[in-house]
Each structure stands twice: as C-alpha cells, then as structure tokens.
N, C-alpha and C positions, 0 to 999 in steps of 0.2 A: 596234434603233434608239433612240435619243438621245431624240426625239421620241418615243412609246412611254413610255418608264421616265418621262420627265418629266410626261407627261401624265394616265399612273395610277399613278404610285406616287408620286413625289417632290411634287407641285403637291400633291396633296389631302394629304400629310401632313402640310406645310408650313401647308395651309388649316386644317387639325387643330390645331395647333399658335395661329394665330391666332386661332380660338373660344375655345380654353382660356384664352388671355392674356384673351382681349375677357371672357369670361364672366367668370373671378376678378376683374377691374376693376367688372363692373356688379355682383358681389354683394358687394366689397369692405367698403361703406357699410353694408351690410345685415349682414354680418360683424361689425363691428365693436359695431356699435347691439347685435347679441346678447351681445357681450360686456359691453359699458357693462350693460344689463340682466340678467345675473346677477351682475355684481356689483353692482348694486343691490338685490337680490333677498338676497343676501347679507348686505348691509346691512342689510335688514330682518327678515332673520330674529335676527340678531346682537341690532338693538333689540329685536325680539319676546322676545328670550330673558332679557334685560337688565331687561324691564318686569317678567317672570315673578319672575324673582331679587329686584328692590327687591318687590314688590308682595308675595313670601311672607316679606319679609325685617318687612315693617311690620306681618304678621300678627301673626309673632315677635314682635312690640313689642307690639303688643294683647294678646295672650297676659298675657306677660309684666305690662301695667300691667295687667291685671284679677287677676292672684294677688298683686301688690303691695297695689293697694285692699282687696285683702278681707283681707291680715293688717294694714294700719292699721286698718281699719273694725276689727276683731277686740279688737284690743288696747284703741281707744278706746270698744268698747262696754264691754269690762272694767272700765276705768278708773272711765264713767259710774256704772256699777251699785255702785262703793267707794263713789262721790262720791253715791252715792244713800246709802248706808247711813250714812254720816257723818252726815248732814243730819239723818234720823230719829233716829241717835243723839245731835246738838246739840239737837233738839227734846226729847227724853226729859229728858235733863237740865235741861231750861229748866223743863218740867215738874213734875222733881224739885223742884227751888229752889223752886217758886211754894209746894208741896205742904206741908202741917204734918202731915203722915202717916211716920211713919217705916218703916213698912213698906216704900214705891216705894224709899226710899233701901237698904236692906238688901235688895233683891232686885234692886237695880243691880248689872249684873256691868260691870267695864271691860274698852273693846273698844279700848286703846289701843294694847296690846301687837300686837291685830290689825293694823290700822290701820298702826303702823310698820311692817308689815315691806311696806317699796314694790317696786312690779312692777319689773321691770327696764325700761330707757329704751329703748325700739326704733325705732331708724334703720336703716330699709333701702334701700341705696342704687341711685340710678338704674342703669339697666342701660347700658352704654356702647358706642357702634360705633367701630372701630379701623377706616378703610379701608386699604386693602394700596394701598403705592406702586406704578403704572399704570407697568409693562415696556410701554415705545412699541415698542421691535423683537419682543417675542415677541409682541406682541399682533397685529403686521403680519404675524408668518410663520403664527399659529393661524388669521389671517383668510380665507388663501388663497395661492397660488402665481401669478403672473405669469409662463406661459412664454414669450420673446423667439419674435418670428415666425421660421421657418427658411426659407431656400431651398431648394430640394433640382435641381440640376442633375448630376445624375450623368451618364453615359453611357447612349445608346443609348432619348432623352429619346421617340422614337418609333421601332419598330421596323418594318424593309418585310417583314419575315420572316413576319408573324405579322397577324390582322387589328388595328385600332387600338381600345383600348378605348374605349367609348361613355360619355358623359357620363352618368349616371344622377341624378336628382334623389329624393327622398327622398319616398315617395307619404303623402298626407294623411293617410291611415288605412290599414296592415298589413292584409293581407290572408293568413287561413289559405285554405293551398291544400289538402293533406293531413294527413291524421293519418296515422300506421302504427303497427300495434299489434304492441310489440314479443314480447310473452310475459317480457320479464325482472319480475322484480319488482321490482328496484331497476338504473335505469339512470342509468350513469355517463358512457358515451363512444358519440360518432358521429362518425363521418370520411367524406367523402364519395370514394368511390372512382372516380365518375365523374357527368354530368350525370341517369343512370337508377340509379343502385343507391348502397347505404351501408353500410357496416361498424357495427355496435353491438355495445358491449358491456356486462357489470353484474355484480350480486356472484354469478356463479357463474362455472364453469369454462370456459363456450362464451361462442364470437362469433362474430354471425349477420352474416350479407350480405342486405339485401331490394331490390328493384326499386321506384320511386315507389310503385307500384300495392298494396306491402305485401306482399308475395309474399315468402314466405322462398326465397333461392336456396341458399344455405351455410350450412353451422356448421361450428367448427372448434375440436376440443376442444385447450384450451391446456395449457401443461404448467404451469399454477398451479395452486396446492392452495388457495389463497383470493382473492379477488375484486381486489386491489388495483393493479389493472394501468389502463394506458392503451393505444389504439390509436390507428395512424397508417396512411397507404397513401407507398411511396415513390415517385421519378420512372418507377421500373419499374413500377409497379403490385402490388409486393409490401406484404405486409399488417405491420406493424412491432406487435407491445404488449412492455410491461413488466412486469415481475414483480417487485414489492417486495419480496417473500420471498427467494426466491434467487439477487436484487441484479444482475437482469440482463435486457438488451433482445433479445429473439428476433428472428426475420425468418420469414416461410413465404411459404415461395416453392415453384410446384409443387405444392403438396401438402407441403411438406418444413418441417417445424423447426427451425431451426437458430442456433444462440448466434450473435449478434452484438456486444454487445456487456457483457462482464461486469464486474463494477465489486467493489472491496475497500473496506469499509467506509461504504459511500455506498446509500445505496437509490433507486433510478431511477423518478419518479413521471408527469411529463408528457411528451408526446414533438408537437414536428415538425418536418415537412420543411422545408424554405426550398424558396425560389426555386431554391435554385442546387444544391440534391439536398443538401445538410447536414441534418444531424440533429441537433435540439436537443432537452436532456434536463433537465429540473428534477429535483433531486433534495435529499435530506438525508443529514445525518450519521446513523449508524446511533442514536448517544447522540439526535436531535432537538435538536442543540445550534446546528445551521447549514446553510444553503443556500443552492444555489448551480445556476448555470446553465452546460453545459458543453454547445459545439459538436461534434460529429463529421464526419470525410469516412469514411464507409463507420464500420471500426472502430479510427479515428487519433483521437485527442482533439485540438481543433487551436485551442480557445480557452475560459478559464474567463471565467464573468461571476459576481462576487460582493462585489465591494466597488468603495463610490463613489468620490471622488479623496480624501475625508478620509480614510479608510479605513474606514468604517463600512459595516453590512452592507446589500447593497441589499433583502435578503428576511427576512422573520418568519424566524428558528432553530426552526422546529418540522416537526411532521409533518403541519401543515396539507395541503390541496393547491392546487399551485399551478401552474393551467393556464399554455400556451404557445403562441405565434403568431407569426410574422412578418409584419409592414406590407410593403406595397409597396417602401415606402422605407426597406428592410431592418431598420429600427426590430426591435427584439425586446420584443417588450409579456409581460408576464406578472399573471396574475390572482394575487393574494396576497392567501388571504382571510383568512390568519393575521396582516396587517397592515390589512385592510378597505382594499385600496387596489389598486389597476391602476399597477403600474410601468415604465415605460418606458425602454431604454437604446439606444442606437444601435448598430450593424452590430458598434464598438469597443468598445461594452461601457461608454460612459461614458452617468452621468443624462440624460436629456434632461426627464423631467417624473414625476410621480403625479399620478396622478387617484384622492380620497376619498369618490366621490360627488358628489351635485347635491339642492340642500335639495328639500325636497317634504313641502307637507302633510297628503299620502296615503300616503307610504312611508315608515312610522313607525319598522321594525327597521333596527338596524345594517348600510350596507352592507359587505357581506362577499361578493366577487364569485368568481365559478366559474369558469364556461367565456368561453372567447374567442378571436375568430378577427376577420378581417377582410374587407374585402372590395375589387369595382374601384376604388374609388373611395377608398383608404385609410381608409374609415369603421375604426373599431372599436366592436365588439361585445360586450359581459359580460354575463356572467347575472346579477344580482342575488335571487336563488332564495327567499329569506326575503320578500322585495317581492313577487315572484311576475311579475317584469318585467325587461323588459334594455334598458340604457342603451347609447345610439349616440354616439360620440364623434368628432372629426374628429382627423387625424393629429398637432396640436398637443393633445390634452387638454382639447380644449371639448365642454361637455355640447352633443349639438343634440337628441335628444329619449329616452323613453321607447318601448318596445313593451310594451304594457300593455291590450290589448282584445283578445287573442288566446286567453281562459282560460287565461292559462301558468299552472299548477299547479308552485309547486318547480322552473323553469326549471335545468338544470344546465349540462351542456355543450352547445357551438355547433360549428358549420359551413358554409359559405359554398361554394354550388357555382360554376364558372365563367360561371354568369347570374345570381350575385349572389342565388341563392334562398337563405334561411338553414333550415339545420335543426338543431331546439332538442329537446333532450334532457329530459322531464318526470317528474323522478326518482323519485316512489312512482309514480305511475300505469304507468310503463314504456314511454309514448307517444314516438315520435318528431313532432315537429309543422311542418309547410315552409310556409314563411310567404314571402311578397312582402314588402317595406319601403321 
C-alpha cells in the first residue's frame, strides 16, 4: 500500500533530510566564527614568528655594536698611551733645555722616528639592513589556502535500501574503549573486516585477524620476503595487501593466494576499497622519482590520479608512504607525509584542497601525516605520529580538533568501523587502540 511506503519509509526520510538542512543552518554561524578563528590564530602565529625574527635580528645588532666598540675603544686606548708617551717625552726635553748638565742631553735618545710612523686610521663602518621587497601574492598563498564551500548533491542523497546514517556530533573528550595487544613489533596496518574483528599487520611476514576482545583468530603467512606491504578487506570480504618487493597486490580468498594485481616498474604501497568495490593503489616509480594514484575494477586499471591542471605533481616523487581513503563524497584524500600535507582530489581526480596542518603550541615536530581514513559523517582522520595525536578535519579541509588524551604512542595507521569507532595503529608499542570520538 501507498500509505505504508509513505508512512515508513518516504515521510521519515524526507524528515531526515529536513534535520540535516535545519541542523547545517543552526551550526552554520558557528561554522564560520571557527573559521574566522583560525585564521586568526594564524595571524598570530605569523605575528609571534615575525616578533621572534626582528627581536633575534636586534640581537644581531647588539652583538655586532658591542665588537665594534671594543675595536674603537681598542684603537683609542693605543692612540692614548703614544699621546701619553709624547707628553713625557715634551717634558724631558723641557727639562733638558732648563738643565746646564750635559750629560741628560747626550743620553737623550730621539723618539721621533718612533713617533712618525702613525697607526693606521680606523673606520669601521655601521653594519646595514637591506629589507627584501614584500611578494603581496606569495605571502597570501604561504599564509594559507581558502577552499570555496562545495555542494555535494549527487544521487541517491538518502537511500530506502539501507538504514539512514545518524547524525553523530563529536564527544568532548575521546574515549579509549580497548587496547589489543598485537605481538607485532612494529605495526603498520589495520583494516577493519567487520564491526567484531581486524586485520593487522607489520614488519614481518604474517597478518593477524583478532576479535574486539584481542583474541587472535588467524594468521596468514604472506608471500613477502619483507615487511613493506599494506592491507585491505574487499566488498567480498577477501583480505587484499601489497608487496613492494615483487611490485604486486595479492587477494586470499578461501585460504588461497592469488596475484591480483601485478604492476611493471611501479611499486604498489597503500590500498583501498571504495564505496563502489574499486581499488585504489598509491604507488611509486621504481627510480623514487614519482607518484601516483591509480583506480582498479577487480584487475582493469580504469583511472590514474597524478598531476594537477598545471601539470604539476599532486604527490612528493619519493618512496615515502603514502596512506589512502575515500570520503563519503568520493573525495580520494591521501596522507603524503613525503610533502607533510593531507591531499585531496575528487572522484575525477582534480585538486580540491591540502591540508598542512593546524598551528599548535604543543605540537612542535613537523606535520608529517600516516594513516587515514574517514568516517559517517565525512570527518577525516590522520595520524600525526611524531605529535603523538591525530587531527580531525571536515570534508572541506578545516582543522575541528585534535585526539591527543588517549596515550597515542607513534599513532600510525587508522580505521573506522561502521559505528564510526576509530582504531589507531601504535607503531613501536604494536598496540591496536579503539577509541570513541
């Protein structure tokens, strides 16, 4: 009945649709006031940096006039001390004259020849500041990026298939819910294979499966001779990593290993799935001379991402690593910590924005971001691993906070289960950590 479908499924999704609109309206203001404040915040860090600079610059100058006064003082105490010895030698002679001794005069030596040979003139010149002519546009573009607000109306804006994702608000204070104690020594990757169990893995040859509770279910000995791989789960629930060595992405399935996808000249480093069962793969030139991001349907290559509309490269050319994720909003974000920057292109593969960070008086190292993943609400997520924290961003590139109260130890890679629980990868300790946020 007509009545039926309208009454639970089409009216409340419709009313779904009216919260969203009414909600982004009431926190619009509030939205914006965040922005106006870090770029104020910006601003002051700019001035703070700006006072540093003049203030070690006038040191400089102190410096500098305290070695000037002390070679004039130097020179004119010299000077003094001839102008002394002159004086006693015009006195001697006065002496002489008055004297009817001829002795003082025949043991008068003359100190003329001395006397003439004069110091040299010493001028040393002020020390001089040259300012550098003030570039207005490169100063605008070092100061930060403005990304234009997007729409995103694509298709299928609520789905009756499936239940409606729930609004989720961002809790005060992250809450660890579990630790799992992996046994790797060094952990690299975790994928979540469903809402109870996770795939990890690190620099040795296995990858474990455990349950919430830490419970090892699996291990699955890879066919890599060294650690440099990534893991992924596909829409099947087959387990996906990469092998940087012999430049190729497996599948096991079953129990079974089997090449998926093999690559000439190209080393295959991050992996995942999309929405839509694609497979995206970060990778480099074998030289570390270039990188680049390339799509798959199963083992069809079906789209490269690698240069922006000037033609320039969107990724650092090294063998950095450089995590991968898709937004909601098919966005493909990629963590490049060989550029210390979070890059972001659209479904097409064109710029949409980077994110460099967010200033902070506590997180003093370089960012240089790891893992990242996303979650319902198109937050994204990095690991900031050197910080020992991970920056939460909204789907345009705005900082909204830190997770930084949870002991993250060397935070690496992330993961986001379908309740939006995050689990953070603690790379010497070998912990997996599942946090609320």
């Amino acid at each position: 009945m007509d009545t039926e479908e309208l009454v639970n499924n089409i009216s409340p999704a419709y009313k779904k649709i009216t919260l969203d609109l009414e909600n982004q309206l009431a926190n619009l203001d509030g939205g914006y006031e965040k922005l106006i404040t870090t770029l104020s915040k910006q601003g002051e860090q700019w001035h703070k940096e700006i006072d540093i600079i003049i203030n070690k610059m006038k040191t400089e100058i102190s410096d500098i006039k305290v070695k000037h006064r002390d070679i004039l003082q130097k020179h004119l105490d010299e000077i003094k001390q001839i102008q002394s010895l002159i004086k006693q030698t015009l006195q001697a002679l006065k002496e002489i004259e008055k004297s009817t001794e001829v002795s003082s005069t025949i043991e008068y030596s003359s100190k003329i020849t001395e006397f003439s040979k004069f110091p040299p003139i010493v001028q040393v010149s002020l020390p001089t500041f040259t300012p550098n002519p003030i570039d207005s546009e490169k100063l605008y573009r070092m100061f930060g990026q403005i990304t234009p607000s997007s729409t995103d109306t694509g298709e299928n804006i609520v789905s009756l298939n499936r239940p409606n994702t729930l609004f989720r608000e961002l809790l005060n204070e992250p809450e660890l819910v579990a630790t799992i104690l992996t046994g790797h020594k060094i952990l690299r990757s975790v994928t979540c294979l469903n809402e109870d169990r996770i795939w990890t893995s690190g620099e040795t040859k296995y990858i474990k499966c455990f349950n919430i509770k830490g419970s090892l279910l699996q291990t699955i000995k890879t066919k890599l001779w060294n650690w440099r791989n990534d893991i992924a789960v596909n829409s099947d629930g087959d387990l996906l990593y990469s092998d940087w060595f012999t430049m190729t992405v497996y599948k096991v399935k079953n129990g079974q290993t089997e090449e998926l996808i093999r690559l000439q000249g190209w080393r295959p480093s991050q992996l995942c799935v999309t929405s839509t069962g694609d497979l995206l793969v970060t990778m480099c030139r074998s030289d570390y001379t270039q990188s680049k991001v390339v799509r798959y349907s199963g083992s069809t290559k079906k789209q490269t991402v690698e240069f922006d509309d000037e033609g320039k490269p969107l990724y650092s050319g090294n063998s950095t690593i450089k995590y991968i994720t898709e937004n909601r909003n098919h966005d493909i974000c990629v963590a490049d910590s060989g550029a210390g920057a979070v890059v972001v292109v659209n479904q097409d593969g064109k710029l949409r924005w980077r994110y460099i960070g967010h200033p902070s008086a506590t997180k003093n190292k370089p960012f240089e971001p790891f893992g990242i993943t996303t979650d319902s609400q198109s937050h994204i997520l990095t690991a900031d691993s050197d910080n020992h924290c991970i920056h939460i961003l909204d789907q345009i590139g705005q900082f909204l906070r830190y997770i930084d109260n949870c002991d993250l130890k060397y935070p690496y890679d992330l993961c986001v289960d379908n309740n939006d629980n995050l689990y953070v990868c603690e790379y010497y300790k070998g912990n997996v950590k599942k946090i609320k946020y």
